[in-house]
C-alpha positions in Angstrom: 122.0 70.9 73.2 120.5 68.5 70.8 121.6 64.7 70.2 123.6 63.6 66.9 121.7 62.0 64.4 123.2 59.0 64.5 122.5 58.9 68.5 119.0 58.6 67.7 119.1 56.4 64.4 121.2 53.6 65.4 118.6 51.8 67.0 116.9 51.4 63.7 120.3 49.8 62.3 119.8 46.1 63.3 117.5 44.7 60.8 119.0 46.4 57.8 121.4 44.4 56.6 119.3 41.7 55.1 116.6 42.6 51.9 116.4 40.8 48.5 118.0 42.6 45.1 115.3 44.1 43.4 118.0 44.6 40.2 120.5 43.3 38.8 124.7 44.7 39.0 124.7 43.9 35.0 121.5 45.9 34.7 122.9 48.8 36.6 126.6 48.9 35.4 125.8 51.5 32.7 122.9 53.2 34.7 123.5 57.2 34.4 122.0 60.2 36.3 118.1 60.5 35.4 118.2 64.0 35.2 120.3 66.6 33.2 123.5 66.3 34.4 124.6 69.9 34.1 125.4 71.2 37.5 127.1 70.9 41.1 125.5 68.1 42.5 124.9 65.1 39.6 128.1 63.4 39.1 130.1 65.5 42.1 131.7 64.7 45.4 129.7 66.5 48.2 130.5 66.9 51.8 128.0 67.5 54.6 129.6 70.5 56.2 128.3 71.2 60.1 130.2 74.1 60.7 129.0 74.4 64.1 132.2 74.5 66.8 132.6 78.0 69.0 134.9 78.9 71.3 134.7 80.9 74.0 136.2 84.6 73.1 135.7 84.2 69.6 133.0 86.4 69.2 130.2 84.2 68.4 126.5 85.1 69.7 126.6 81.6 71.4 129.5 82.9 73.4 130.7 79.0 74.6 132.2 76.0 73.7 129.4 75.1 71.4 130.2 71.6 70.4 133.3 71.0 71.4 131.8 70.3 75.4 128.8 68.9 76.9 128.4 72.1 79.1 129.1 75.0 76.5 130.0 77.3 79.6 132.6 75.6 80.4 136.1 74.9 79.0 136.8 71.5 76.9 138.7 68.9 79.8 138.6 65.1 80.0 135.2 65.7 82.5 133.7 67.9 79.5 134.2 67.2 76.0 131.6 66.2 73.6 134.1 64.9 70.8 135.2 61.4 70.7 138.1 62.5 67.9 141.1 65.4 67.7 141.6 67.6 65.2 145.2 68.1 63.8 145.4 72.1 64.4 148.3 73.2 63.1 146.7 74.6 59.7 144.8 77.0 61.6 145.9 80.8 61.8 144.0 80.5 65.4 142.9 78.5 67.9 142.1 78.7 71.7 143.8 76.8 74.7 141.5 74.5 76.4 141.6 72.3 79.7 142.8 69.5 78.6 146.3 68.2 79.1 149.0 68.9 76.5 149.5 66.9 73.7 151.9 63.9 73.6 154.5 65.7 71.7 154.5 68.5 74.7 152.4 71.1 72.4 149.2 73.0 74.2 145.7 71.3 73.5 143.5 73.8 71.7 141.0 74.1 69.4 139.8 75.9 66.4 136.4 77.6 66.4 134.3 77.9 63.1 132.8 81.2 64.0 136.6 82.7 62.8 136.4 83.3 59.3 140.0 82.0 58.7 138.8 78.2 60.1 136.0 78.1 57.6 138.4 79.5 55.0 141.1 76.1 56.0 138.5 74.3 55.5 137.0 75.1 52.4 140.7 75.4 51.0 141.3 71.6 52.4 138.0 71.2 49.8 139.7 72.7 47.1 143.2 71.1 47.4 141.2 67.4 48.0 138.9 67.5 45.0 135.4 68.2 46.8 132.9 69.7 44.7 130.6 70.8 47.1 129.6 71.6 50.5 125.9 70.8 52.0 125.9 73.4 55.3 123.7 71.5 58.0 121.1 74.3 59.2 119.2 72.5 62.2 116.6 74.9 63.8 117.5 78.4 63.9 114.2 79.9 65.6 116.2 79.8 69.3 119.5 80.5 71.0 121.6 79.3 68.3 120.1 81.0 65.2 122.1 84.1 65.5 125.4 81.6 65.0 124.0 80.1 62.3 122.6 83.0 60.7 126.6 84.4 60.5 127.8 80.5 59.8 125.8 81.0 56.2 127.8 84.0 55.2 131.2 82.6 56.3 130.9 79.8 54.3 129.4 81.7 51.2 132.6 83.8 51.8 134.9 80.8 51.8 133.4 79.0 49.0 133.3 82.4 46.9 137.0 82.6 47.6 138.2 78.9 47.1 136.0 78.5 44.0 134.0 75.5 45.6 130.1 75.3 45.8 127.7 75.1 48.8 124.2 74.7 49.4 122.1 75.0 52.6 121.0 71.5 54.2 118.3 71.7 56.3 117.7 69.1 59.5 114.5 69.2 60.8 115.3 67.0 63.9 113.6 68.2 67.0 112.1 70.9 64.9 108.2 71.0 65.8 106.9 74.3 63.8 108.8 72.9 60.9 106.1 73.6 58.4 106.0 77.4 58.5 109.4 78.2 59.9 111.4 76.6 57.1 109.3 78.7 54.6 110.0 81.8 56.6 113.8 80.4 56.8 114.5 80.1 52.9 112.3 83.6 52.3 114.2 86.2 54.9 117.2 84.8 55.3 119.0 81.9 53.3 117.2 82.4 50.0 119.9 85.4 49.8 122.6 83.6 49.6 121.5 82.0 46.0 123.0 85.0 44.4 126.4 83.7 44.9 128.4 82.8 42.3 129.2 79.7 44.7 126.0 78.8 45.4 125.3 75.1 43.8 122.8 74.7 41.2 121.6 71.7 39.0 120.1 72.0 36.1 119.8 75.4 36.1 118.0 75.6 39.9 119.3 76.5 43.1 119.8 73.3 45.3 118.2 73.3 49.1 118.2 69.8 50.8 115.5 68.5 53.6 117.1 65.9 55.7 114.6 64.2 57.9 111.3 63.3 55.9 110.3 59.7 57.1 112.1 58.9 59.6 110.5 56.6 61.8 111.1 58.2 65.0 110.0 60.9 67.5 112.1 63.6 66.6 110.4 64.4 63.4 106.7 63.1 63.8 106.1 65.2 61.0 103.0 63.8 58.4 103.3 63.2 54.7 101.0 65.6 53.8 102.6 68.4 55.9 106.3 66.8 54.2 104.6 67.2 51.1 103.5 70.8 51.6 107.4 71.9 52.4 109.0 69.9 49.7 106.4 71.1 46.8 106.7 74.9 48.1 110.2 74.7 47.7 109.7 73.5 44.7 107.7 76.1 43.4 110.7 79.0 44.5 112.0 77.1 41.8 114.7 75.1 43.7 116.0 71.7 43.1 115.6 69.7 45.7 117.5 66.9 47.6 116.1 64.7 50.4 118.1 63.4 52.9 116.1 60.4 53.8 116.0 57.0 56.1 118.2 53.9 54.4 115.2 52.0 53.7 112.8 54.6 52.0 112.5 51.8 48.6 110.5 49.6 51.4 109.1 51.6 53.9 109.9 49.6 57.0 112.9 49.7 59.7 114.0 53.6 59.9 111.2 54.8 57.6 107.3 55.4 58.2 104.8 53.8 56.4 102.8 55.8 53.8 105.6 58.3 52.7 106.3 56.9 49.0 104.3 59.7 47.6 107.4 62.2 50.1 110.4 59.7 48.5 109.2 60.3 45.3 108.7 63.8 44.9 112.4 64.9 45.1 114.5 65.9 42.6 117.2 63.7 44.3 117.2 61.2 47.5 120.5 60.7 49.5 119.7 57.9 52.0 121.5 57.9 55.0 123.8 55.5 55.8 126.0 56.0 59.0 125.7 53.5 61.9 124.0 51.4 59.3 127.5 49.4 58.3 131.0 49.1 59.9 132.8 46.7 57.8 133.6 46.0 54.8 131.5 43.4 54.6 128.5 45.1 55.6 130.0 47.1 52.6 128.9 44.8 50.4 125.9 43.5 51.3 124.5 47.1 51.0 125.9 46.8 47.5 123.4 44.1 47.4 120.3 44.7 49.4 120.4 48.5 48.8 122.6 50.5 46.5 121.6 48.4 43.7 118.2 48.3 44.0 117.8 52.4 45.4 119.7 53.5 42.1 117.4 51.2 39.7 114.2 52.9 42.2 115.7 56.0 41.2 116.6 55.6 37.7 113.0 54.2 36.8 111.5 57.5 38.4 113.5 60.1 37.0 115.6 60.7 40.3 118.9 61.5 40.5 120.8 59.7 43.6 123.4 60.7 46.3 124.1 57.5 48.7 126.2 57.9 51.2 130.1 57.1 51.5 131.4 57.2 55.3 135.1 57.0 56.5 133.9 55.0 60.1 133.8 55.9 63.1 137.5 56.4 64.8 136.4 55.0 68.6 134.5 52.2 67.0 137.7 51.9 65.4 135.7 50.7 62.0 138.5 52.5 59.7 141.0 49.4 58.9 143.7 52.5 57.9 141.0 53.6 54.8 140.3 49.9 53.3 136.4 50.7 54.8 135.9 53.6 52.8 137.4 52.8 49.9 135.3 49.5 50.0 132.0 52.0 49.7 134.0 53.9 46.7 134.0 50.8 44.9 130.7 49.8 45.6 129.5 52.9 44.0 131.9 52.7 41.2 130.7 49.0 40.1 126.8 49.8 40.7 127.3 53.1 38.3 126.4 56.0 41.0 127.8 59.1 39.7 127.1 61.3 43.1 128.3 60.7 46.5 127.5 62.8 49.5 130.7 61.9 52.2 129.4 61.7 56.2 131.1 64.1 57.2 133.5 66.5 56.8 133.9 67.9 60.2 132.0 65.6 62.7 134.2 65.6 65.7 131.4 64.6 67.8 130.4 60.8 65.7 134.3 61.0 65.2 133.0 60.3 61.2 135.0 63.2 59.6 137.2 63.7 56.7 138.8 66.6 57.8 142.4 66.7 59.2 142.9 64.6 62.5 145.4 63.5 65.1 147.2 60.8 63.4 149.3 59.3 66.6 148.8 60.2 70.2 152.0 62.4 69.7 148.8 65.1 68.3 146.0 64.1 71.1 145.8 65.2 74.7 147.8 62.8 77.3 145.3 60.8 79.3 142.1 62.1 77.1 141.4 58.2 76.0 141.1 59.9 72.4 142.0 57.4 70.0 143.7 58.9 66.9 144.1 57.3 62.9 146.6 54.8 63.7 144.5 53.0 66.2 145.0 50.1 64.4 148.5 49.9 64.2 148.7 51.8 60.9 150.4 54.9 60.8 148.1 58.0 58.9 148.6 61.6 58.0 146.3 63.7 59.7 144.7 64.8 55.6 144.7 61.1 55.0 140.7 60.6 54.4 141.1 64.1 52.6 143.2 62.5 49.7 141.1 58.9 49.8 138.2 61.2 49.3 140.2 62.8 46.6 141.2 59.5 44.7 137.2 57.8 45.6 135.8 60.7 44.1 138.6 60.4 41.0 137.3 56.9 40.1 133.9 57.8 40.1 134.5 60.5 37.7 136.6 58.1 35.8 139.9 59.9 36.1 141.4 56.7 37.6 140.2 53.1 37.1 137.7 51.3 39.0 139.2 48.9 41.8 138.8 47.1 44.7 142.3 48.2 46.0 143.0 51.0 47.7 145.1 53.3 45.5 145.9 56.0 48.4 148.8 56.0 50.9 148.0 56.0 54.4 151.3 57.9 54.5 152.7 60.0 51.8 157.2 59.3 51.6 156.7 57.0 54.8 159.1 58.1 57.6 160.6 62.0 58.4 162.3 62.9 60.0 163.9 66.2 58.4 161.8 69.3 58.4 161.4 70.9 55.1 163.5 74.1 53.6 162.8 77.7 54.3 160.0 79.7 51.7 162.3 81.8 49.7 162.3 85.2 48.0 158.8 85.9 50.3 157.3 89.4 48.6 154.5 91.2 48.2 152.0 90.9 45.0 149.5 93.2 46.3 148.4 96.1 48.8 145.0 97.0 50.0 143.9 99.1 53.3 142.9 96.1 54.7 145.2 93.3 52.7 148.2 92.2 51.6 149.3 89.2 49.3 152.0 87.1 49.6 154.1 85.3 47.1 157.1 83.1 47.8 159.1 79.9 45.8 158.5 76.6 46.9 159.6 74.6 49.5 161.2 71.4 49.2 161.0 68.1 51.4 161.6 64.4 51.5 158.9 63.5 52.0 156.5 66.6 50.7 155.4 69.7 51.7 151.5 69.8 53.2 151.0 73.6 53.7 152.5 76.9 54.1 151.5 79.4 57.4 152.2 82.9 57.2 152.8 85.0 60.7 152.9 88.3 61.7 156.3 89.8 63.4 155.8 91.4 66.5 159.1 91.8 68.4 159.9 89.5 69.2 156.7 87.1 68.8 155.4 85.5 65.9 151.3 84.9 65.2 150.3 82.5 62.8 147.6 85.0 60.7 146.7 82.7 57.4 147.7 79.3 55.6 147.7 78.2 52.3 147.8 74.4 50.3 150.8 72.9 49.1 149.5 73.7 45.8 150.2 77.4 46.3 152.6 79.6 47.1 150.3 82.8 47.2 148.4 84.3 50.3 146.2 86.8 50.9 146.1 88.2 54.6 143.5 90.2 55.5 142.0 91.9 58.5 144.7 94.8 58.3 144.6 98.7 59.7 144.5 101.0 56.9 148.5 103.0 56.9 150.1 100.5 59.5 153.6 98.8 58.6 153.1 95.2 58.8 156.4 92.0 59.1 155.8 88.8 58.1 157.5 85.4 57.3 156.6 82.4 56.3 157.0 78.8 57.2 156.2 75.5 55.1 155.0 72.2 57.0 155.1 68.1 56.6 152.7 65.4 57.1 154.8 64.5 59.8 154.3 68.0 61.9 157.8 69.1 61.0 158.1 73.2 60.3 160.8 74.6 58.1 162.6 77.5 59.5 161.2 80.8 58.5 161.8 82.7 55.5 163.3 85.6 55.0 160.9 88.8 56.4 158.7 90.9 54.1 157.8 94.3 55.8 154.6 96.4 54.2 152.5 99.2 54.9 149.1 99.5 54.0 147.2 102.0 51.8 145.5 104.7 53.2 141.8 105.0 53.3 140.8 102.5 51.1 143.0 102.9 47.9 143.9 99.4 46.4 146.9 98.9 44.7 148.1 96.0 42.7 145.8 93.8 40.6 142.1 93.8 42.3 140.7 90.9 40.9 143.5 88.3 42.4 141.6 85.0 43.6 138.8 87.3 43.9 135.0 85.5 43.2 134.8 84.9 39.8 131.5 83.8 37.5 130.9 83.6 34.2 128.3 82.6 31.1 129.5 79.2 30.5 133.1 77.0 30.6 134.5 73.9 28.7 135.8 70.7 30.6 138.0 72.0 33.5 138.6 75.5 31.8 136.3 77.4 34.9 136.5 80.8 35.5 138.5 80.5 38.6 141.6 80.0 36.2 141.5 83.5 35.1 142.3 85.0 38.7 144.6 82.6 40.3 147.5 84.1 39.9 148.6 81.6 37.4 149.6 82.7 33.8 149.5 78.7 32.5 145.7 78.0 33.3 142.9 79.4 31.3 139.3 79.6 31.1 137.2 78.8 28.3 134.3 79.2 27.5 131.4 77.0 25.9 132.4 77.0 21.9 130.1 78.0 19.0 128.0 79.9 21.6 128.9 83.6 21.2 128.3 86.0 23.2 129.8 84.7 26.4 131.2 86.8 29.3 133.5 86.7 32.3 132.9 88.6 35.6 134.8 89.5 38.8 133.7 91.0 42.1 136.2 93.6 43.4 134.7 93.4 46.9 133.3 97.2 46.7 133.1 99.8 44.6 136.0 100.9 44.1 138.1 103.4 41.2 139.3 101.1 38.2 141.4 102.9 35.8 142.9 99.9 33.3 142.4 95.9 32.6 145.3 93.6 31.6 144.2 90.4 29.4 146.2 87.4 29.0 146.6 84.2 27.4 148.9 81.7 28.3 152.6 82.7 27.5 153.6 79.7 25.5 153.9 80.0 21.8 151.8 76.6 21.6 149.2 79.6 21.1 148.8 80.7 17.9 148.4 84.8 17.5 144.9 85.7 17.4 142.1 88.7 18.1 139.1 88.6 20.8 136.6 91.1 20.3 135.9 92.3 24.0 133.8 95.1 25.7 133.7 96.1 29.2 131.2 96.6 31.5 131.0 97.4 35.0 127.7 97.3 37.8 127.3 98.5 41.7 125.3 96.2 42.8 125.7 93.0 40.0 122.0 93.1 38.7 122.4 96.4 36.6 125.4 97.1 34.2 126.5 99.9 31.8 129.0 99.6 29.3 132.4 100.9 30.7 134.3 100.0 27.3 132.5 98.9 24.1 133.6 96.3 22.2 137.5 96.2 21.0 139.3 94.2 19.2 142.2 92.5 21.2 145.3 90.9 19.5 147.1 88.7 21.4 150.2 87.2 20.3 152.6 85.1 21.5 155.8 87.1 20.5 154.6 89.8 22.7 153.7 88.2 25.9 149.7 87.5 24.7 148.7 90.3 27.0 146.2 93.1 26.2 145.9 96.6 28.3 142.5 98.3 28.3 142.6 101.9 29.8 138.4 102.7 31.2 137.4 106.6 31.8 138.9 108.5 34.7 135.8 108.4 36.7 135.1 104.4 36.4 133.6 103.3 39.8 132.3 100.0 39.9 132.4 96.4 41.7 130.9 93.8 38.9 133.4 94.2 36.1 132.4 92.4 33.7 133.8 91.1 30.4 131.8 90.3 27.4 133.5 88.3 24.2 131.9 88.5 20.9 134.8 87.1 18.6 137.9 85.1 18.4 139.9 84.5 15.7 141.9 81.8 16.9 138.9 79.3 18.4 135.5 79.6 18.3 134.9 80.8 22.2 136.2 83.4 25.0 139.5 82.6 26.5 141.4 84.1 29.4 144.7 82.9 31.1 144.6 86.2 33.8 142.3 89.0 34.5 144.2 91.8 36.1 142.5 95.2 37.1 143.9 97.9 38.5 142.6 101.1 40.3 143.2 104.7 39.6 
């Protein structure tokens, strides 16, 4: 088991906080991205994403506690833990009992594992829900024992960020990685170059993103040269990737964490994201960064034509640098008043540097009795376990200018303060959709004083009940999947608080499954969605949520434009229903629209040729297109040549339906 990074780069800390401006705030104020600012990465909210906690029985190739304790063999107990911080559990649809005590409020100590596909899913929806843009997925050296887990890690999160609409990219660490040079080539080519074909794969200016962290550093984990740095970075390069480096605080000077002699490295990215954890722990270190390096980094960058992606940290919990979110939001507004459009947030789910985002114990009510874990409110200050979720949500709001820049911390530590009451039962629960393998869920809202955090759905077995998915506050839709084709299934559902209360159940919804792979119900709901182009917030994720009120749009004055959804698998389609939104705020108006469907998403024929739709308010603004009996096909793909009533493609729901 390798260290953390910041085990090995805190030593190099000490003499970085002093360092002369090398430009002025004034100067910098206005300073934009240097680049084209089309894309995932320029002016977004990225998280690095490790993804790397197993558990043993969860089917991973590591087969242990991988992470989560210092001997993976065996289970997590005060004697063998690797994690200085506890994750808040209760989202997950499953988790595994380890040897640690219970928790203070009597409940079992366990743990999620990021090998299940429905953690990675929580977690990616938690990005959605929060406002994160993207997700960097840390790939250390995958030549040994842990390749195989890392290998399926990739396609778990492409899965999740497909399904949530949220982008990813692959991060590589090259920390203790000694054949670097040629393996990473090898790497990108066979395996992870693949997953650049998603539709949730993050691109800037028009190139797939990859990230090298570990260039310069001036340590013995990467001893690598700045020719053989050079060689990696300008090969990637030439695959035609944009490409970020993750590289020491002081790369502007070359001294403290960074080799001499690597200028030539710094300067050939596309974008540099200096790291910055164990480098400050107050607010005051806060801002004399400002001063001695974000100022003077982002004018380095600006006068070379590099785009720039400093880091923004929530502290460390056991340090106990957090002051209840007043250190973070003290980085935000650093960033906001030098002019940084991009952030890249340490991390999202570092339970080992206790420096993550992601849900955690708030009291010692949620952490193991007699762990010596501390949990958010170690400072007196009472948190909700998503509480550096929604400060990352509001930081990443003011740097996109959605809310004003300030020093003060707009964001709750608590959201209705105390709570006691649990919130109402999910009503009218029923299904909106039937697969072999899937069902989905709808119910009404919830209500409670103090607001509802999530939804869980279980399984009815007897008389036992499994949690089997979650779902945001936001919605009130779920998808479960996993099922046995022509098996009756019971569910119910229960809605949660931020103070761990659960509503009773709701009513129960019993289904059966289709037989043998026959879909029913609309195919393309919250299904991955991509598309030609999109205006402002209109993306092409509005057209499959389930939500008749939001719309995409495509870019205007730019005919022909087109919409696609992936079904999953080939499968029989028989008709498409269009919509608009309902409300007669829409004038009547007619889209000319063809249809075209593709196997394999490279090569499409034409399934319906172009037709001209009328939509019209009086009428519901729907539109049904019936395909040829013997349409098979995955891609279905729209394509808009016309619109009477504005000048671009526009969509509130695509609904298709099988044969």
């Amino acid at each position: 088991m390798g260290f953390t990074r910041r085990t090995f780069l805190q030593a190099a800390t000490a003499a970085g906080l002093t360092g002369a401006i090398g430009a002025g705030e004034a100067a910098l104020a206005s300073t934009a991205s240097a680049a084209d600012g089309s894309g995932d990465v320029v002016g977004k909210v990225t998280v690095g994403y490790q993804g790397w906690f197993a558990c043993k029985g969860d089917g991973a190739p590591i087969d242990g506690w991988w992470h989560w304790a210092r001997n993976w063999g065996e289970t997590p107990s005060p004697a063998n833990s690797a994690i200085v911080a506890w994750p808040d559990v209760r989202d997950y649809p499953v988790t595994y009992q380890t040897a640690f005590g219970n928790l203070g409020n009597g409940r079992p100590a366990s743990l999620f594992s990021s090998y299940d596909q429905s953690t990675v899913d929580v977690h990616f929806r938690w990005m959605k829900q929060y406002g994160i843009d993207t997700a960097a997925l840390q790939r250390f050296n995958p030549t040994g024992g842990e390749g195989p887990t890392r290998n399926a890690m990739a396609g778990k999160v492409r899965a999740a960020a497909e399904a949530e609409g949220v982008k990813f990219y692959i991060m590589y660490d090259v920390s203790d990685w000694t054949t670097m040079q040629t393996d990473i080539k090898a790497d990108w080519t066979a395996k992870m170059r693949a997953h650049t074909a998603s539709s949730a794969y993050a691109r800037q200016n028009g190139k797939p993103v990859v990230c090298i962290w570990g260039f310069g550093f001036n340590d013995a984990q990467r001893p690598f040269t700045p020719d053989a740095c050079l060689d990696v970075l300008n090969w990637f390069k030439g695959q035609g990737c944009y490409v970020i480096g993750g590289v020491p605080t002081w790369w502007r000077t070359g001294d403290r964490d960074s080799r001499p002699g690597f200028s030539g490295v710094y300067h050939a990215f596309d974008m540099l994201s200096p790291w910055l954890v164990g480098r400050i722990g107050n607010a005051g270190d806060a801002d004399n960064f400002y001063q001695v390096a974000t100022v003077p980094d982002l004018a380095e960058c600006a006068a070379h034509g590099i785009d720039y992606q400093p880091c923004v940290l929530p502290g460390g919990v056991t340090e106990r640098q957090r002051a209840h979110g007043d250190f973070m939001w003290r980085q935000f507004y650093n960033m906001g008043r030098a002019g940084v459009p991009s952030v890249y947030i340490s991390m999202f789910d570092e339970y080992n540097e206790g420096n993550q985002i992601a849900k955690t114990a708030e009291s010692r009510n949620w952490v193991p009795a007699g762990s010596g874990l501390l949990a958010l409110d170690e400072d007196g200050t009472a948190c909700s376990s998503d509480y550096y979720l929604r400060l990352t949500g509001d930081g990443g709001r003011m740097l996109k200018g959605l809310l004003p820049l300030t020093a003060s911390r707009p964001t709750p530590p608590r959201v209705g303060g105390d709570d006691d009451q649990p919130p109402t039962a999910p009503g009218a629960p029923h299904t909106t959709a039937v697969t072999d393998t899937t069902v989905a869920l709808a119910w009404t809202a919830s209500t409670d004083d103090a607001g509802v955090t999530g939804y869980r759905v279980r399984r009815i077995i007897g008389d036992t009940a499994t949690p089997v998915a979650t779902a945001p506050a936001s919605a009130t839709t779920c998808t479960v999947t996993g099922l046995s084709p022509s098996t009756s299934y019971t569910f119910d559902i229960q809605a949660l608080d931020s103070a761990g209360s659960v509503s009773p159940p709701s009513a129960r919804v019993t289904v059966t499954t289709a037989a043998g792979g026959a879909p029913t119900g609309d195919l393309a709901l919250r299904r991955p969605v991509s598309e030609s182009s999109h205006t402002q917030s209109y993306g092409a994720n509005n057209a499959v949520d389930g939500d008749p009120n939001t719309y995409w749009e495509s870019s205007n004055h730019a005919f022909p434009q087109w919409l696609q959804v992936d079904l999953g698998t080939a499968t029989g389609v028989r008709r498409v229903v269009l919509s608009l939104p309902p409300s007669t705020d829409w004038a009547a108006r007619t889209q000319t629209i063809a249809v075209r469907g593709s196997t394999d998403g490279v090569s499409f024929s034409q399934l319906r040729s172009g037709t001209d739709c009328s939509f019209d308010p009086l009428t519901g603004n729907t539109v049904t297109l019936d395909l040829p009996a013997a349409t098979t096909t995955r891609h279905l793909r729209l394509v808009f040549t016309a619109n009477t009533g504005w000048p671009a493609g526009q969509l509130a729901r695509l609904q298709v339906y099988g044969t």
